[in-house]
MDTraj code that builds the backbone (N, CA, C; nanometers):
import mdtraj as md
import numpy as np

residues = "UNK UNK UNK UNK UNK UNK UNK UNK UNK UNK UNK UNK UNK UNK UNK UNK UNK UNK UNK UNK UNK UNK UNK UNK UNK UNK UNK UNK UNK UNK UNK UNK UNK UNK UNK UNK UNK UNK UNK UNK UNK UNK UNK UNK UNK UNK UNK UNK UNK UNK UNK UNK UNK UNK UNK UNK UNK UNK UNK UNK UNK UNK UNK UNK UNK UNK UNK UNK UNK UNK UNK UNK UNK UNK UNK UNK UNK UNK UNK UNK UNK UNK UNK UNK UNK UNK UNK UNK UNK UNK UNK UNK UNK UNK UNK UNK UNK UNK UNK UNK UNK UNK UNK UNK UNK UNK UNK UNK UNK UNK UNK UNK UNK UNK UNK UNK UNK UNK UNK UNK UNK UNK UNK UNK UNK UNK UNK UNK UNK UNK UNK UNK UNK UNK UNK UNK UNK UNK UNK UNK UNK UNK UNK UNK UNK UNK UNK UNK UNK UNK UNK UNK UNK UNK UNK UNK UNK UNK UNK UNK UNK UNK UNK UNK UNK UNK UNK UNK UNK UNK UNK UNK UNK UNK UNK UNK UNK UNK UNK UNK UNK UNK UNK UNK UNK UNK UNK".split()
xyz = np.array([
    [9.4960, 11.4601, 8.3494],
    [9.5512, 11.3468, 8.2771],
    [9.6052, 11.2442, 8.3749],
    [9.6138, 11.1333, 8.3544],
    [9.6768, 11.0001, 8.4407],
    [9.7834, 10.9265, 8.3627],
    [9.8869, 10.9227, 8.4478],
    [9.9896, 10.8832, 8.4117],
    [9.9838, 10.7350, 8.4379],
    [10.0473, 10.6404, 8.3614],
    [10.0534, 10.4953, 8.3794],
    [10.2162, 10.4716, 8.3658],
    [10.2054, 10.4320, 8.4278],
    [10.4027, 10.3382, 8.4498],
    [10.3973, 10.1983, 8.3475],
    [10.4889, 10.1800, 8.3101],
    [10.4966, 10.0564, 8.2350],
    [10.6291, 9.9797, 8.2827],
    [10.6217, 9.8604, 8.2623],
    [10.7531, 9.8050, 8.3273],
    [10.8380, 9.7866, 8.1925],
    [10.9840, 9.8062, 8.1844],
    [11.0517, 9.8439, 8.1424],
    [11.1690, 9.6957, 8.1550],
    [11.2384, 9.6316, 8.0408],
    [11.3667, 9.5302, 8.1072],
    [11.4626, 9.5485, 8.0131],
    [11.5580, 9.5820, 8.0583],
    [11.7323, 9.5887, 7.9716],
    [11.7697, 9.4211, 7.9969],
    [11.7441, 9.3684, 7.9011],
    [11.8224, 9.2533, 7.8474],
    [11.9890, 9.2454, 7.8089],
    [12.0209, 9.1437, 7.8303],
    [12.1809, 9.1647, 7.8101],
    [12.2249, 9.0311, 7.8038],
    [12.3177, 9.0265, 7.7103],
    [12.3854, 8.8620, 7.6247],
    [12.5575, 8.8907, 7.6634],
    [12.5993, 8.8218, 7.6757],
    [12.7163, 8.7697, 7.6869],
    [12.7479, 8.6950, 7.5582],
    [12.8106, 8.8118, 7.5137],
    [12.8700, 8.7414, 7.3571],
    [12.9929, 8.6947, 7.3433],
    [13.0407, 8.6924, 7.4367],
    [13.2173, 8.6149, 7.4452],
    [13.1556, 8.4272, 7.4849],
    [13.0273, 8.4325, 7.5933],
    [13.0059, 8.3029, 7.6043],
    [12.9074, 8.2273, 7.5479],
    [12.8087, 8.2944, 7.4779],
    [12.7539, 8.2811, 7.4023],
    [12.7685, 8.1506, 7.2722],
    [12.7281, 8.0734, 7.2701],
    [12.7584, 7.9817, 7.1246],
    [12.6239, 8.0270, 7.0538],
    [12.6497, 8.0738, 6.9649],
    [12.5406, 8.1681, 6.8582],
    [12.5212, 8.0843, 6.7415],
    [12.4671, 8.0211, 6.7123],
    [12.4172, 7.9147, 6.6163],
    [12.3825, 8.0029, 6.4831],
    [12.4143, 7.9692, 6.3735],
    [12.3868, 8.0348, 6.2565],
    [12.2725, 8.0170, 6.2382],
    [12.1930, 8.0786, 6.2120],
    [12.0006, 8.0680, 6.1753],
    [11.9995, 8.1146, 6.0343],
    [11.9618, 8.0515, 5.9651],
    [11.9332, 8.0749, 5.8261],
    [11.7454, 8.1843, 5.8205],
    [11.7267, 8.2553, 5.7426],
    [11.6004, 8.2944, 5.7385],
    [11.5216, 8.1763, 5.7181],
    [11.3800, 8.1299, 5.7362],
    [11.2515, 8.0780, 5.7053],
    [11.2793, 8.0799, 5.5460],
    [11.2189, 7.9569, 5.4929],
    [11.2123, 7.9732, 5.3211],
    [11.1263, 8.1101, 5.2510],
    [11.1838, 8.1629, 5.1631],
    [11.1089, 8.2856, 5.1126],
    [11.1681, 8.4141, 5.1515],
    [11.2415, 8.4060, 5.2697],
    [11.2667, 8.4937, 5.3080],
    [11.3918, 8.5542, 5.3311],
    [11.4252, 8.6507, 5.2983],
    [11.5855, 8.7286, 5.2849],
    [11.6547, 8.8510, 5.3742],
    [11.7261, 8.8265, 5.4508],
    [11.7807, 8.9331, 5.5148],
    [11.8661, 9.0767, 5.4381],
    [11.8447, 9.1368, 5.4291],
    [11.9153, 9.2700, 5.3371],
    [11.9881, 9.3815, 5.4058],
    [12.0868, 9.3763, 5.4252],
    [12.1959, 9.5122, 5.4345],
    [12.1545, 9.5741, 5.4504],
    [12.2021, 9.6536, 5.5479],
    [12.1663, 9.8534, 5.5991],
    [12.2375, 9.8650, 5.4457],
    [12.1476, 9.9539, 5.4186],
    [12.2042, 10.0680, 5.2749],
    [12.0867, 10.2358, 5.3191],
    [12.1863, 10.3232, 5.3039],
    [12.0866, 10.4694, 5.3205],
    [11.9362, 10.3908, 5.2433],
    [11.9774, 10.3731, 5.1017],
    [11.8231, 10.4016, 4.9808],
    [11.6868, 10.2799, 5.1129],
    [11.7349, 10.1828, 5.1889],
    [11.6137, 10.1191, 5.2617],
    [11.5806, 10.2030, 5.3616],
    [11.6360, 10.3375, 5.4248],
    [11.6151, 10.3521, 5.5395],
    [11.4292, 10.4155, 5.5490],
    [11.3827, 10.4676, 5.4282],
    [11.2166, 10.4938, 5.4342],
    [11.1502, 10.3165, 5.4701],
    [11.2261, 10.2579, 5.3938],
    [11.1609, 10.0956, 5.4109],
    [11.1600, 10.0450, 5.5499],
    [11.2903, 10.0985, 5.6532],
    [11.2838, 10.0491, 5.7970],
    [11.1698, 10.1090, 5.8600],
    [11.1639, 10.2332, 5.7982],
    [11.0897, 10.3472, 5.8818],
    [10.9270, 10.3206, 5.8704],
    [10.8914, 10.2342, 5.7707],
    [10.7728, 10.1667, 5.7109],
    [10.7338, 10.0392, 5.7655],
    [10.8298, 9.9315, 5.7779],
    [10.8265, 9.8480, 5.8650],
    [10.8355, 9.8629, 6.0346],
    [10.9278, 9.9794, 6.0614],
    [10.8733, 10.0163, 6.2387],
    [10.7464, 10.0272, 6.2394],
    [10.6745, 10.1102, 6.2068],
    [10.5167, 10.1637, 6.1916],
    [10.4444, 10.0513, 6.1799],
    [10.4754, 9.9695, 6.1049],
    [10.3564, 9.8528, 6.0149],
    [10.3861, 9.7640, 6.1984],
    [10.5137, 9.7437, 6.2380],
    [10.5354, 9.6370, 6.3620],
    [10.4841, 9.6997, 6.4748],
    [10.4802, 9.8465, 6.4738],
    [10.4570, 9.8768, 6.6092],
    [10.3439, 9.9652, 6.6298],
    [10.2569, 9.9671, 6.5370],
    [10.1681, 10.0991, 6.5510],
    [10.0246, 10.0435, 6.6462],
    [10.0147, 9.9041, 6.6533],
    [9.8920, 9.8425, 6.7209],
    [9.9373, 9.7867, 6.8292],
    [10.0912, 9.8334, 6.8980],
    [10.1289, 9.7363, 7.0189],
    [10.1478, 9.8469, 7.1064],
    [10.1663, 9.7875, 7.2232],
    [10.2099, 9.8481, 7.3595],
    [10.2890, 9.9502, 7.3553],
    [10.4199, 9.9157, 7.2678],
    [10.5279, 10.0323, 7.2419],
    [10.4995, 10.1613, 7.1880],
    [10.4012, 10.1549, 7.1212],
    [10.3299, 10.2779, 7.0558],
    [10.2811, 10.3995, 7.1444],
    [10.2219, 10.3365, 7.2349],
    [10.1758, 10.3971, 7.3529],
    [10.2939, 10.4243, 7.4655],
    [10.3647, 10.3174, 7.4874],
    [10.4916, 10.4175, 7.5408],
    [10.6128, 10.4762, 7.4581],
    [10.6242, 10.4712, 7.3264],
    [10.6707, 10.5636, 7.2806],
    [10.6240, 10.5841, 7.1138],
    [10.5491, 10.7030, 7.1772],
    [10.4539, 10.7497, 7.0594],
    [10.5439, 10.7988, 6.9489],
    [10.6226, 10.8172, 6.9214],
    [10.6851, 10.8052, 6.8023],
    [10.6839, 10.6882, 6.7156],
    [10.6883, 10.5819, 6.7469],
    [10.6022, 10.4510, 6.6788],
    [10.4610, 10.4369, 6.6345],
    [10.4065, 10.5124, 6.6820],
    [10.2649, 10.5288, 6.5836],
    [10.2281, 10.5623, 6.4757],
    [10.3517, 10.6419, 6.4178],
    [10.3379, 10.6451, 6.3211],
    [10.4339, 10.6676, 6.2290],
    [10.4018, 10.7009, 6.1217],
    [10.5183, 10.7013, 6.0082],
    [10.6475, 10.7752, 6.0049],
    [10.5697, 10.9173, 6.0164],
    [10.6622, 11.0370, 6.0230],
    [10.7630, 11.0198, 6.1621],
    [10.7160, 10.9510, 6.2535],
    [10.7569, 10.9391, 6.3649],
    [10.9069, 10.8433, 6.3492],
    [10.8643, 10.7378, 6.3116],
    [10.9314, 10.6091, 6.2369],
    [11.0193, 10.6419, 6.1173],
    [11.0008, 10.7718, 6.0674],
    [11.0756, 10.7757, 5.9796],
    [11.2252, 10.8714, 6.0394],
    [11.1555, 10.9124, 6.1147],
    [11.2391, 11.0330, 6.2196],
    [11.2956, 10.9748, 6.3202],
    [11.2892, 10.8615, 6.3834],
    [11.3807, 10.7950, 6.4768],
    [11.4982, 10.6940, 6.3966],
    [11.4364, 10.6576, 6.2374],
    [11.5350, 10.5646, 6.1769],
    [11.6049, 10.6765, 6.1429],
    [11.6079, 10.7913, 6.0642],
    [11.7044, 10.9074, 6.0461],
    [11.7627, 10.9147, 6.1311],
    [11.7476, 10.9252, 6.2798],
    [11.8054, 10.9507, 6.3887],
    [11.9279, 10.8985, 6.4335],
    [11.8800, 10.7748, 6.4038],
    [11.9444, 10.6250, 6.4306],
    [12.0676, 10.6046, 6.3137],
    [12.0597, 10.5862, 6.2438],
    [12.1657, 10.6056, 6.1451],
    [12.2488, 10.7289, 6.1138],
    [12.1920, 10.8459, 6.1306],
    [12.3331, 10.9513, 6.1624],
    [12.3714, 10.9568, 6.2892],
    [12.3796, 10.8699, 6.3769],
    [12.4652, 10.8401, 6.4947],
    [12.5881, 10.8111, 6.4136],
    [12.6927, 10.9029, 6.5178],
    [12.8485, 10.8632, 6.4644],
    [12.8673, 10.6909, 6.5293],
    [12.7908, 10.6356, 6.6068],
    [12.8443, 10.4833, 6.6387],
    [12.7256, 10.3934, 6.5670],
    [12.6830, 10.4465, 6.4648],
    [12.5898, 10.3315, 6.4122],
    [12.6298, 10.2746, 6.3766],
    [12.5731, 10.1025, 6.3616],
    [12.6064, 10.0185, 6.3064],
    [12.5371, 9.9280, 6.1844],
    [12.6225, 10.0116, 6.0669],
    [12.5194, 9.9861, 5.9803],
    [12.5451, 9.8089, 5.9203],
    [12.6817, 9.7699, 5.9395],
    [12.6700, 9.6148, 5.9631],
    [12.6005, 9.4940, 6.0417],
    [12.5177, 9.5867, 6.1550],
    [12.4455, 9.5413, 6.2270],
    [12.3102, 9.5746, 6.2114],
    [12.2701, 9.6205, 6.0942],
    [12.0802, 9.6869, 6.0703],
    [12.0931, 9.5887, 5.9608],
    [11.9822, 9.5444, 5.9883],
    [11.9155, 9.4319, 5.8506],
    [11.7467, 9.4738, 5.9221],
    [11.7079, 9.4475, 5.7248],
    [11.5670, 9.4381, 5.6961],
    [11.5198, 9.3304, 5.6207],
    [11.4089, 9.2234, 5.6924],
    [11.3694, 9.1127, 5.6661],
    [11.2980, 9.1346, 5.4935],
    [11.2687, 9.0427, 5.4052],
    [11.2258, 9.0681, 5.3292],
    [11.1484, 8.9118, 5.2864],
    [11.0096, 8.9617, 5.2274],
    [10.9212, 8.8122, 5.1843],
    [10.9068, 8.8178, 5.0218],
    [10.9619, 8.7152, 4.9878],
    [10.8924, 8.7203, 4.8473],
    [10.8276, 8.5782, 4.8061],
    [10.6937, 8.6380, 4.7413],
    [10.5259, 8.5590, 4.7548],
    [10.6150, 8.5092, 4.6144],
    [10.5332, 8.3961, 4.5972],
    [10.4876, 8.3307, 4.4771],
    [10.4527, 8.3844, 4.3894],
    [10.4224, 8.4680, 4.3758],
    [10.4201, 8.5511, 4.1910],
    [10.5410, 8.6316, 4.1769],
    [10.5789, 8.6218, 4.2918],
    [10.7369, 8.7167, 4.3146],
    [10.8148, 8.8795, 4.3461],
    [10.6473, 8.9085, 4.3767],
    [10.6537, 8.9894, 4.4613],
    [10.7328, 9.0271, 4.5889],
    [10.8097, 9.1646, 4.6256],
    [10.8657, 9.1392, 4.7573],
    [10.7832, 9.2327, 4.8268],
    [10.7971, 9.1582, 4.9767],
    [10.7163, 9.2290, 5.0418],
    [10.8363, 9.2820, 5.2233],
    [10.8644, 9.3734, 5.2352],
    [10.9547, 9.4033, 5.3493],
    [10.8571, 9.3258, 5.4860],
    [10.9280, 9.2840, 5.5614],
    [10.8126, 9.2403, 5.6591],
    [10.8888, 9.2297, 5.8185],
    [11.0547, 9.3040, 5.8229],
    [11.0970, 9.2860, 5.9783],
    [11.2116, 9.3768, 5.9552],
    [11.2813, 9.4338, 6.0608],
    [11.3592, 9.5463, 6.0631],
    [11.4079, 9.5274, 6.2274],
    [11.5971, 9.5470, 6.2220],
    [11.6446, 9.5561, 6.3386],
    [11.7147, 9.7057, 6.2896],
    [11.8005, 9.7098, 6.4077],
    [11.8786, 9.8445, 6.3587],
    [11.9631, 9.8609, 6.5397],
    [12.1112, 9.9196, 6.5128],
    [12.1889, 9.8826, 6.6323],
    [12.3277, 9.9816, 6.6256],
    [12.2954, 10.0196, 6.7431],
    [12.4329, 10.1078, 6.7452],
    [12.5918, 10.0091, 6.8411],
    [12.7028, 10.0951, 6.8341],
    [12.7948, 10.1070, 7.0108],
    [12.7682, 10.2146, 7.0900],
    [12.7593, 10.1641, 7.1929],
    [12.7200, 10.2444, 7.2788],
    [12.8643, 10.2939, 7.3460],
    [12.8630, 10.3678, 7.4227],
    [12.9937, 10.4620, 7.5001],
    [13.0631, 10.3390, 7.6089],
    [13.0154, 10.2325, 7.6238],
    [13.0759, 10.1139, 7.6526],
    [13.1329, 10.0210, 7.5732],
    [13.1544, 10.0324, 7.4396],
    [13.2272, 9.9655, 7.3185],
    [13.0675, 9.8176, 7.3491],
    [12.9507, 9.8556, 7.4005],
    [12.8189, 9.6993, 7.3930],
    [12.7180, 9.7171, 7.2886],
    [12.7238, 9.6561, 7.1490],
    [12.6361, 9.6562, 7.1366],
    [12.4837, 9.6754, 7.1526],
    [12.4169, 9.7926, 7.1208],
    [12.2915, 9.8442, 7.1312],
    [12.1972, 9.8680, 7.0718],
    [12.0920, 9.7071, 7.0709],
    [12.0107, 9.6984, 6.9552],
    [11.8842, 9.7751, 6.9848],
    [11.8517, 9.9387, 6.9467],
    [11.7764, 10.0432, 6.8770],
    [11.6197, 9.9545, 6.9084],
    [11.6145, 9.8692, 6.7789],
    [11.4579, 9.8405, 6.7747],
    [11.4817, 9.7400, 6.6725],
    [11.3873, 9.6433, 6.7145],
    [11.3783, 9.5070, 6.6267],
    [11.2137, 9.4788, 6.6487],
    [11.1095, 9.4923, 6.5290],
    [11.0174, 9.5020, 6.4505],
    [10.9882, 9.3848, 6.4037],
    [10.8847, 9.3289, 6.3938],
    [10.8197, 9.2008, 6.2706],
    [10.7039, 9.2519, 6.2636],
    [10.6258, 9.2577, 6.1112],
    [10.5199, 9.3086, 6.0699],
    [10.3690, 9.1637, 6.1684],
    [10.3002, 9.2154, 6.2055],
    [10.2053, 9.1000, 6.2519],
    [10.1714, 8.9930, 6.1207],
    [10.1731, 8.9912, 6.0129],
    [10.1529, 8.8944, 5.9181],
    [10.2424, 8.8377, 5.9383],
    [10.3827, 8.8418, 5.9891],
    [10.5043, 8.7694, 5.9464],
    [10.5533, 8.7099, 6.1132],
    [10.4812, 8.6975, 6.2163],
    [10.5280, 8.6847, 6.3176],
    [10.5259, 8.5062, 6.3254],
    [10.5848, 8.4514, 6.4253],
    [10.5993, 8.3628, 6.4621],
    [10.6496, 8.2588, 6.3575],
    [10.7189, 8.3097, 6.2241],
    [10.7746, 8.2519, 6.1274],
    [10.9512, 8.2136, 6.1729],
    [10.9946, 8.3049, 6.2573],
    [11.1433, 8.2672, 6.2940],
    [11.2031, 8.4212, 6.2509],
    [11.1340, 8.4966, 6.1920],
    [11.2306, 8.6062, 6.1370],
    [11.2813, 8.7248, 6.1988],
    [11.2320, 8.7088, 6.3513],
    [11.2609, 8.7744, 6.4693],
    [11.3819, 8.7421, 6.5001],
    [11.3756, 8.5734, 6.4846],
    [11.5292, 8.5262, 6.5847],
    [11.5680, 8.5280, 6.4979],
    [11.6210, 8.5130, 6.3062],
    [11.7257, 8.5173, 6.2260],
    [11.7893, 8.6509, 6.2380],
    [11.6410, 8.7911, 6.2371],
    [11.7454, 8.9249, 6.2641],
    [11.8091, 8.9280, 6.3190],
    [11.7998, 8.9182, 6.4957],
    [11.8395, 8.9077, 6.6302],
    [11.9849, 8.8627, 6.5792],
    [12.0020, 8.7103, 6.5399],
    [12.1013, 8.6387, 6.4985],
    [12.1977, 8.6959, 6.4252],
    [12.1646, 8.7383, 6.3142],
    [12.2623, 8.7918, 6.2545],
    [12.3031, 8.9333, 6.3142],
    [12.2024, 9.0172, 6.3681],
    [12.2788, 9.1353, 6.4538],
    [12.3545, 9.0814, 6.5361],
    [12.3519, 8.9619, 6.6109],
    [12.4549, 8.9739, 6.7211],
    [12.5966, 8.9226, 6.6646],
    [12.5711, 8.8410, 6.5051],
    [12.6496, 8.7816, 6.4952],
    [12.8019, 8.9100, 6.4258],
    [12.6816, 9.0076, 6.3941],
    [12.7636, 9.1064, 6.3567],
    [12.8505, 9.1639, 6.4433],
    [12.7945, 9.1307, 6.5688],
    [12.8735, 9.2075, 6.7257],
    [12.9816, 9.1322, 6.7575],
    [12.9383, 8.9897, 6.7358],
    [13.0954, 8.9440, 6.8034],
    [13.1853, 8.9108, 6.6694],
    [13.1650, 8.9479, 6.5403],
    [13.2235, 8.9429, 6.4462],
    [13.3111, 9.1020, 6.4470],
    [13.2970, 9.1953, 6.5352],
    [13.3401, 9.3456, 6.5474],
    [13.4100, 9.3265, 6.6892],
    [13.4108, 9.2042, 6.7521],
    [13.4798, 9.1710, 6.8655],
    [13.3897, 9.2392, 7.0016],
    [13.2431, 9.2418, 6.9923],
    [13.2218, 9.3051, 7.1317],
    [13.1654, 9.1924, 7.1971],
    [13.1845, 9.2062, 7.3659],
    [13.1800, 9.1210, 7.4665],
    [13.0379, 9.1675, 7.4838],
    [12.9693, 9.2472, 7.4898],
    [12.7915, 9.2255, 7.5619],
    [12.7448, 9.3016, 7.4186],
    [12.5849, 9.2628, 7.4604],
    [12.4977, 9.3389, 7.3512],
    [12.3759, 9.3745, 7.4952],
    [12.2781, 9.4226, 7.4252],
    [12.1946, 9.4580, 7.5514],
    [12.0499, 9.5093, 7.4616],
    [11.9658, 9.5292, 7.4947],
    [11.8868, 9.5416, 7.4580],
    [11.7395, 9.6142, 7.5780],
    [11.6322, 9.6852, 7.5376],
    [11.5419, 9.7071, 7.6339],
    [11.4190, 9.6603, 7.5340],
    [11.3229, 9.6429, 7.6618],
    [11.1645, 9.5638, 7.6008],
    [11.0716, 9.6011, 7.7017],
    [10.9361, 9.6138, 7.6520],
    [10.8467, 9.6270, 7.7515],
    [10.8479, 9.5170, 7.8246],
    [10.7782, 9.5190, 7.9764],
    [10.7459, 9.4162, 8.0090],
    [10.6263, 9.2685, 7.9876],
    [10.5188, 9.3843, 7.9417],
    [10.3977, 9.3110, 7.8357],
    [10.4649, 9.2530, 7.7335],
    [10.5153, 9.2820, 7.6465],
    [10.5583, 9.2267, 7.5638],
    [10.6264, 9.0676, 7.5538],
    [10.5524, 8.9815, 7.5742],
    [10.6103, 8.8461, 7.6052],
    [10.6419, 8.7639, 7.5432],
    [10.5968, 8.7872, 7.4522],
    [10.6538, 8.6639, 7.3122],
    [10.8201, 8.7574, 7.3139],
    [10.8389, 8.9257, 7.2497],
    [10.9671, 8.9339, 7.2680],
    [11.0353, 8.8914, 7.3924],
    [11.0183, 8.9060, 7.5329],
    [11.0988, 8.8500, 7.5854],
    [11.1179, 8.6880, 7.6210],
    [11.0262, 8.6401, 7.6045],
    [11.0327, 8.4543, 7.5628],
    [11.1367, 8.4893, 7.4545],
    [11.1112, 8.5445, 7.3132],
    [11.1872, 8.4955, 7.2213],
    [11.3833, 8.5366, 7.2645],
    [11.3991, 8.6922, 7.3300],
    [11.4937, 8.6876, 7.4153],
    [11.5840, 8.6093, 7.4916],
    [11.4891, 8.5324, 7.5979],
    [11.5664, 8.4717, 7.6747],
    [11.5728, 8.3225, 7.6038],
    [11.5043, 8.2777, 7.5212],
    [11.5375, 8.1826, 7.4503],
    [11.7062, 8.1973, 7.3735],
    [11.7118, 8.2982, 7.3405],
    [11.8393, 8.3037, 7.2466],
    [11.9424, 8.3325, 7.3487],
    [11.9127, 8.3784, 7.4754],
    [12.0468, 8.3739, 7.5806],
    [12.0601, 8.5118, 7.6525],
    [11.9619, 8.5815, 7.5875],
    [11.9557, 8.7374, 7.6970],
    [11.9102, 8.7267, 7.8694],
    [11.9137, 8.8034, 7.9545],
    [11.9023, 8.7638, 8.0578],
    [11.8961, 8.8995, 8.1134],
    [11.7650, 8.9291, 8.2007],
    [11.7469, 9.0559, 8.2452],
    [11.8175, 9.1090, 8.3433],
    [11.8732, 9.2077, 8.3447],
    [11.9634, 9.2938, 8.4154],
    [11.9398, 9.3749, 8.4953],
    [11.8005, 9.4437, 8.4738],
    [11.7589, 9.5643, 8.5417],
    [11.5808, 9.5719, 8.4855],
    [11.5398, 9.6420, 8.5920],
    [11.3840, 9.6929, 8.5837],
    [11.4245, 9.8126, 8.5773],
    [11.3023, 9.9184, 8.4730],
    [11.3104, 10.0300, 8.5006],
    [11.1235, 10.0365, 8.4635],
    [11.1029, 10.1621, 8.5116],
    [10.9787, 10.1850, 8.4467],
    [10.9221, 10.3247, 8.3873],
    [10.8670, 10.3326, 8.2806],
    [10.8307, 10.4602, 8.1808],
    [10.6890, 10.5159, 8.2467],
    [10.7200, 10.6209, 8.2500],
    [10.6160, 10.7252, 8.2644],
    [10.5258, 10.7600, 8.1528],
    [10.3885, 10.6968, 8.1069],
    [10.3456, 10.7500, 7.9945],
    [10.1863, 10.8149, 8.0425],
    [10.1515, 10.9688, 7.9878],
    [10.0622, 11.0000, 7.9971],
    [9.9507, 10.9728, 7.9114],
    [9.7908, 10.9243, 7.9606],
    [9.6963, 10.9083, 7.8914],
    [9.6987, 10.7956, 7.8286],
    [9.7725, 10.6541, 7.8994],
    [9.7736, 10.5552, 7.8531],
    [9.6992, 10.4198, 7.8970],
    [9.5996, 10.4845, 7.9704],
    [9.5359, 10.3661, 8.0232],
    [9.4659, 10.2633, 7.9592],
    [9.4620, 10.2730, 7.8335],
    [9.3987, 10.1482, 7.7437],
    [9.4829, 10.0207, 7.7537],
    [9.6010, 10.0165, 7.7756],
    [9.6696, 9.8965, 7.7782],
    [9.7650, 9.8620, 7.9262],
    [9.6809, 9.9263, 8.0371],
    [9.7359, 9.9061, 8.1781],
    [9.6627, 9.7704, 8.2384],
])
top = md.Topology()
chain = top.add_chain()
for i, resn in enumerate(residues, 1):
    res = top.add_residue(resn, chain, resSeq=i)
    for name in ("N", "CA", "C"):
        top.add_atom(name, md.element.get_by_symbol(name[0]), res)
traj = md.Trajectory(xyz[None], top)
């Protein structure tokens, strides 16, 4: 088997200096409360955001459902979750249908910093803004709980997330890199 390295970046905001602009969602679209009864719905939207990207392949638990459903369980019986800080994007079409279509989710970490888990947009729903309204309102939840950093990790491929990142004021901190076996389709 052949192992492939992936580059790895811990992002990190300064939320004391930060001026965090209120972002309203895109028209149509609604941000919704961590509540237990959505957590199959996050776990549906990880999968739907991440099962055809890079992250999948370095962490195969995103490929799929059961996987996705087992890291959002995970994630929320943390004693430091923050369930004021998990929102799930939501679309509703013109006949009025809703359709879930983006998912953050965020703990404290053992440094009292904000630690945003995983933030998701379904590929139908990308480049609408509903990346940066989650983002937004998670952080806004952080310095509304009084914390000074948030932080975050991203692949390095991944470039629209970190464009959309350092657009909002994150700023890389550190390289690390993942060890993934049998991943050479996307090296």
């Amino acid at each position: 088997m052949s192992v492939t390295y992936f580059k790895r970046f811990r992002m990190e905001i300064d939320l004391v200096r930060a001026a965090l602009p209120r972002v309203e969602p895109p028209t149509g679209y609604t941000l919704l409360p961590w509540s237990p009864e959505l957590l199959a719905a996050h776990a549906e939207i990880k999968h739907a955001s991440f099962r055809d990207e890079i992250d999948a392949y370095v962490f195969p638990c995103l490929g799929n459902f059961s996987g996705c459903l087992k890291l959002m369980d995970e994630i929320c019986r943390k004693a430091r979750f923050l369930d004021d800080a998990t929102w799930l994007a939501a679309f509703r079409h013109p006949n009025g249908e809703r359709e879930f279509c983006g998912t953050i989710s965020a703990v404290l970490d053992a440094s009292n910093h904000g630690a945003i888990q995983n933030i998701g947009v379904t590929p139908a729903h990308r480049g609408c803004g509903i990346g940066t309204a989650l983002l937004m309102e998670t952080l806004s939840s952080f310095q509304h709980r009084g914390l000074r950093r948030a932080y975050l990790e991203v692949t390095a491929q991944n470039v629209d997330a970190v464009r959309l990142y350092q657009r909002i004021g994150f700023r890389r901190t550190r390289t690390s890199y993942k060890a993934v076996e049998s991943a050479a389709s996307f090296v």
